[in-house]
N, C-alpha and C positions, 0 to 999 in steps of 0.2 A: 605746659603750652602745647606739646604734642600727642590730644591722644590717640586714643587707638583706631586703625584705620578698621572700617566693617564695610563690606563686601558686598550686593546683593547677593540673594538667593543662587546656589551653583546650579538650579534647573534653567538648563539652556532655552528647553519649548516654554515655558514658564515665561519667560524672559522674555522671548519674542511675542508671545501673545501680549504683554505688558506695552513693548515698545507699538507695537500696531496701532493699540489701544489710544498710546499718551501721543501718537502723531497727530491724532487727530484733533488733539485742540489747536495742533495749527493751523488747519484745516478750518477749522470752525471761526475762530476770532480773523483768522485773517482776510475772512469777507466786509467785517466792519474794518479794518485796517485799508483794504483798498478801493472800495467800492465807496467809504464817508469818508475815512482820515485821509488818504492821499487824493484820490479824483475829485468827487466830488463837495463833499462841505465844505472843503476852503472856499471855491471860488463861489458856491450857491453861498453861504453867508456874508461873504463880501457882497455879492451884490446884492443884497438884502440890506446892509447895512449901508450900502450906495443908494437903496432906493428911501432910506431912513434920515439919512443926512440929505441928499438932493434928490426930491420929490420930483419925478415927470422926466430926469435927466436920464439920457441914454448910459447903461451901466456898463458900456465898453467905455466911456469917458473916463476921465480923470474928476474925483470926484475932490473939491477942495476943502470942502467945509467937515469941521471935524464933526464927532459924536459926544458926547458928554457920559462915560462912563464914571459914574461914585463921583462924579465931580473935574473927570479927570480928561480931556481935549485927545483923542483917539481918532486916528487918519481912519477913514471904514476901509483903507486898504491894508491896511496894518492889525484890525481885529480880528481876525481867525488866528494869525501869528503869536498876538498878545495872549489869546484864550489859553495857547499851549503853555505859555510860558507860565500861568499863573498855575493851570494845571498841575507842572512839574512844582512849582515850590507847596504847593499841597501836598504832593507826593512826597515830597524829601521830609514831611512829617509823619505821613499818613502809613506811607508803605514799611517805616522800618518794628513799625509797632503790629501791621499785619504781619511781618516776618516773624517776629516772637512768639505772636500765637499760634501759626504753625508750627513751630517746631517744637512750642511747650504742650500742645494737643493733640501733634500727629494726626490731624484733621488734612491734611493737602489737597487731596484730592475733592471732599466735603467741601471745602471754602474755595478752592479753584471753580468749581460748579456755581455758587453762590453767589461772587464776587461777577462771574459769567455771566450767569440771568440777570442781573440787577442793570449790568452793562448794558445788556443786549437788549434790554427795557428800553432803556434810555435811547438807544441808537436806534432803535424802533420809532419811537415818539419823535422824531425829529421828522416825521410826515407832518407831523400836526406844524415845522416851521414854515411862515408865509407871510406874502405881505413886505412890511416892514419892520416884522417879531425880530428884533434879531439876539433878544435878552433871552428871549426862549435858547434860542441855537447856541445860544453861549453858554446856556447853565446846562443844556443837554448834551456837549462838545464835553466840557469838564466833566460830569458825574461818568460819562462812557468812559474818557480818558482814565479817570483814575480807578475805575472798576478792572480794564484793561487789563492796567499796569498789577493793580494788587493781584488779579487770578494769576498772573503770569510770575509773579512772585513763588505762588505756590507750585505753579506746571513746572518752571525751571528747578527746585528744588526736586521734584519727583524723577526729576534725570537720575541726578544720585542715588535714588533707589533700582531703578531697574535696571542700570546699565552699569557694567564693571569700566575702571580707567583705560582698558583699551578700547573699549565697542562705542566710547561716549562720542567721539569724532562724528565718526559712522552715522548715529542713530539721533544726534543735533544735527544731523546734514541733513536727512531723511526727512525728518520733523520740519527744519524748514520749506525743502522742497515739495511738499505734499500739500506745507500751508499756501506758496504760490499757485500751485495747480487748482487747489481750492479757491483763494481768492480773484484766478485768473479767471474760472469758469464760469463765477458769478457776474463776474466784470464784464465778461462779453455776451451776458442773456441780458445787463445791463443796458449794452451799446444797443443792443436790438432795440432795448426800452425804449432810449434817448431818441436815438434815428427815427425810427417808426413813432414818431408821439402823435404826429396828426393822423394818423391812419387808426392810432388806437384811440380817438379821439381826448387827449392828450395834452398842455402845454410843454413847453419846454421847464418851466420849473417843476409841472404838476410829475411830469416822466421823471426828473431829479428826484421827486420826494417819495416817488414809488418806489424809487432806485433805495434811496437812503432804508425804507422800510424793509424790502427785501434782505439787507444785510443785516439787519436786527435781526431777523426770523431765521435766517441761516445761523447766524451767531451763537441763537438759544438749542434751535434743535442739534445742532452738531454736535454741542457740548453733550449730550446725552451718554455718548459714545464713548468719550475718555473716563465720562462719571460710573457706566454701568462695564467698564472692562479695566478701571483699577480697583486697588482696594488704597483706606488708609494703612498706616504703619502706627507703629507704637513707636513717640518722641527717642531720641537716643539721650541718654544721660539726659534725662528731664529734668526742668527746674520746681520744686514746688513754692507753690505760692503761702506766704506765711499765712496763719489765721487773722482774720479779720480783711484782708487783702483783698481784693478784688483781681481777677486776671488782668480785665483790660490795663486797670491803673499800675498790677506792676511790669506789666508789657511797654507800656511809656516808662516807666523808670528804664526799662532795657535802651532804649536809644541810644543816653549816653556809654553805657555799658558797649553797647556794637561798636562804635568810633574809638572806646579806649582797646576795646578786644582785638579790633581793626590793625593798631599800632601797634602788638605783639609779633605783626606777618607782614614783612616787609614789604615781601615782593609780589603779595596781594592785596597791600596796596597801591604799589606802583602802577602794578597792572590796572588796576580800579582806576587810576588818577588819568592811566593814559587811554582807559576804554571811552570815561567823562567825555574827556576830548572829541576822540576822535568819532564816536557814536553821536554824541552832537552836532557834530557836521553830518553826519550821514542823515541823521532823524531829519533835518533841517532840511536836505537835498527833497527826502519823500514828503516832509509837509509843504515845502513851497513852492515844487514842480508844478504842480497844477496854477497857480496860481502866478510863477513865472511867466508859464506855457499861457496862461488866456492873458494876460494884462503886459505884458512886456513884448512878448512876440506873437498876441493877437490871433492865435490861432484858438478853432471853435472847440466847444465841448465833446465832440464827435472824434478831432482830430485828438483831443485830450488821453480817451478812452483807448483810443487805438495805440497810443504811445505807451501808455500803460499797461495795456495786455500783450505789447511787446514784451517789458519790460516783465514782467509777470512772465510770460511761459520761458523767455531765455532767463529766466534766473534759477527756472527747476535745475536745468544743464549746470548753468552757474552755480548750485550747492551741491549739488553732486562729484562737480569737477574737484572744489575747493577742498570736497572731504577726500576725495581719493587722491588729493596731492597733501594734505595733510599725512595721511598713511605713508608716503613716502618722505616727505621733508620735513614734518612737523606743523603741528597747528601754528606754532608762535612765528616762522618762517613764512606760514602759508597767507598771514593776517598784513606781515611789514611787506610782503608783494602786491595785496590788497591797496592799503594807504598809497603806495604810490599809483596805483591806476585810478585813486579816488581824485586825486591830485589832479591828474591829467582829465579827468570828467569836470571837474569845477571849472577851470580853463579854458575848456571848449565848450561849456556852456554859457559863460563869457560875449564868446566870440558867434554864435549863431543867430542868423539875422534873420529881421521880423517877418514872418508868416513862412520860413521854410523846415518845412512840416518835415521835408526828406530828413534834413542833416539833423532835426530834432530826433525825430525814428532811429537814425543811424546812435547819436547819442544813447539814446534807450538802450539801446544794444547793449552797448558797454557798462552802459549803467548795470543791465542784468546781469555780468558775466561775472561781476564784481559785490553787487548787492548779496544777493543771499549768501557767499561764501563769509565773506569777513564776521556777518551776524553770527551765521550759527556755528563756526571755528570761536568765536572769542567766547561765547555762553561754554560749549565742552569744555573750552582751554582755563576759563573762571572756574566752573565746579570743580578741576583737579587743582586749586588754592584755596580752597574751603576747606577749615578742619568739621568734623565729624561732631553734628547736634548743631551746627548754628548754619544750617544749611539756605535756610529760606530767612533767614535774618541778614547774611549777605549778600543774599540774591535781592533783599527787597531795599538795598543798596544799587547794587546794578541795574533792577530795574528804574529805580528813577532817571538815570543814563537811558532808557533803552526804547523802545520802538512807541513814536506818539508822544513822547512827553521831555523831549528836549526842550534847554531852556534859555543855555547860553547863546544857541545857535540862533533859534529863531528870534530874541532879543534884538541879537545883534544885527539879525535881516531885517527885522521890521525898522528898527534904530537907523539902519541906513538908508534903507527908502524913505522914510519921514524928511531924511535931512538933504536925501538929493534926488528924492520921485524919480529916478531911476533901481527895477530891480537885478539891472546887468552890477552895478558895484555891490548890489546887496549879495549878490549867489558869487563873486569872484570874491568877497571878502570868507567867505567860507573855507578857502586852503588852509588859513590857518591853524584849522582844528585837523585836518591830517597831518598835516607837518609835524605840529607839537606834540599830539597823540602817538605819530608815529617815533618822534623822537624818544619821548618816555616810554612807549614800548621796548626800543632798542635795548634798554638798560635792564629790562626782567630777565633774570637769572630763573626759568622755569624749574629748571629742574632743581634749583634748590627751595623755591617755594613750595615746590609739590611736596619735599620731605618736610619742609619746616612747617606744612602741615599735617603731617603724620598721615598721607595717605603713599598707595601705590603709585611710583611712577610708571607710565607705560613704558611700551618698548620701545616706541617711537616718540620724542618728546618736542 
């Protein structure tokens, strides 16, 4: 059960040219992450789907009449919600079988690229949603989602290669914060887009779908950079595939194998059980911020954007802070300080009333100070519970928890607003997932997970 721990490469410049390199897919994906998943597609396909179900009705109304998806009666202000959730339960099939073939191919970096462009197609092609297409926007919503989710399967596994158990903190802070500046900068050549639509002769959805394309086109060429400044690895302790076998088919055989492999490490599971959680609430705040912010408290897509690229540059600060108090207190300490300020952000977003943009801003704030630390401490803090060769097979674990493809959370908001057209109980019903997350946190014994996975504990745990 414990083997042997292996090390990156001891060339330090080596190293840092690697880490430079693998920032930059944060960089790159997280233009589709802020510019479609958080800002803008929620609320453009709801109204889409508003103008689907009530024809000529103004889509700042309340739209009453459902949608007929597969058969199935969908409020149009609950389908970007629903989209994620279906997303995620594809994932929790899709991604642990891309895990296996990473690790049994030592391809990562090859299929991080792949999985990238196929996305960022998809997140491209969502200029072409209009009208009242909103089946488009929904099968283009999914296929980006779960492209996403699989490159980043692989990207989080390549931590483990280029960074040793002390530098991983560090160098997951970095990689986040580099993806908000990235995603921030595109955001706000965005806001130019939106504002200025009539000047560029322009509607206001026609500037949304420019917008949505723009973040496709960043999404592909960025990746260029992490593709052409890593390399692949050769698998650790590979598996070979019997004769007659096919990879893919006995990569599906592995699934069950990951959940029994899973229950040998206790306290990565725990941790896994209580990330579920509490990432769920978090995923949930960034897919339904937008769409709180225009249909609850009625504020414009202008005033959206700008909340968001608050929200986006105080978070660079925000993972920087989070990683240099990690260095002194530990990631597992730095995360249960987290949850409680996520706590206190679900509760005053509760309480802010309609169309004040200030105390929305001011929220933002805190939102940043606290968003990109807990993500990118808990991704470092997960790969020192990972034993050695099944690296991106629990990472493609984590990511079905992890940024875009939450399931229970948004469920649960969409679940609430249907039943009381209000989304103030749908966003205050969400504490629960910090609480409970953070309670199951409480109980991870780090340091003895990290050796019962037979790697190096840091110095700082």
């Amino acid at each position: 059960m414990t083997p042997a721990a292996v090390t990156p490469e001891p060339d330090a410049a080596a190293r840092r040219r690697e880490h430079r390199a693998w920032y930059f897919y944060d960089w790159a994906n997280s233009a589709y992450v802020t510019t479609t998943a958080t800002v803008l597609f929620g609320p453009y396909l709801t109204s889409v789907a508003k103008q689907a179900a009530c024809p000529g009705q103004d889509v700042d109304l309340v739209c009453a009449t459902n949608l007929s998806v597969l058969g199935i009666p969908v409020n149009p202000g609950s389908l970007a919600l629903y989209t994620i959730t279906v997303a995620t339960l594809l994932s929790a099939l899709v991604l642990p079988m891309v895990g296996a073939l990473i690790d049994r191919t030592g391809r990562a970096r090859s299929l991080m690229a792949t999985f990238a462009w196929v996305g960022a197609a998809a997140a491209a092609s969502m200029v072409f949603v209009a009208g009242t297409n909103w089946a488009l926007g929904v099968v283009l919503q999914m296929v980006a989602s779960l492209c996403l989710g699989s490159s980043l399967v692989a990207y989080d596994a390549i931590l483990i290669d280029i960074a040793t158990p002390d530098e991983r903190d560090g160098v997951s802070s970095r990689g986040w914060a580099l993806g908000y500046a990235g995603g921030g900068l595109l955001l706000l050549v965005n806001l130019g887009v939106v504002s200025a639509h009539d000047s560029l002769g322009l509607s206001t959805a026609g500037a949304v779908r420019v917008s949505l394309l723009t973040a496709g086109v960043w999404w592909a060429a960025f990746t260029l950079v992490p593709y052409l400044g890593l390399r692949d690895r050769p698998p650790v302790n590979p598996v070979h595939v019997p004769a007659g076998r096919g990879l893919v088919r006995e990569s599906f055989g592995q699934l069950k194998e990951t959940f029994t492999h899973l229950r040998g490490y206790p306290q990565t599971l725990l941790f896994l059980g209580a990330y579920l959680l509490y990432n769920d609430g978090i995923q949930t705040v960034i897919a339904a911020s937008s769409i709180f912010g225009q249909e609850q408290l009625h504020l414009s897509s202008d005033q959206l954007i700008v909340t968001i690229l608050v929200v986006q540059f105080v978070a660079i600060a925000g993972a920087l802070l989070f990683g240099r108090a990690a260095a002194r207190i530990g990631a597992w300490r730095s995360i249960l300080a987290g949850l409680v300020l996520w706590c206190v952000v679900v509760a005053l977003g509760y309480l802010v009333p309609d169309r004040a943009f200030g105390i929305f801003v001011a929220l933002g704030v805190l939102i940043g100070i606290v968003l990109g630390g807990t993500q990118a401490l808990s991704r470092s803090l997960f790969s020192q519970l990972i034993p050695r060769g099944r690296e991106a097979e629990y990472f493609s674990l984590y990511q079905a928890a992890e940024r875009g493809t939450s399931w229970f959370g948004t469920l649960l908001f969409g679940l609430v607003f249907q039943l009381t057209q209000s989304y103030r109980y749908a966003i205050l019903a969400l504490v629960l997932f910090f609480v409970m997350g953070g309670l199951l946190l409480s109980r991870v014994d780090v340091r003895r997970g990290i050796t019962e996975a037979g790697n190096e504990v840091p110095a700082v745990v």
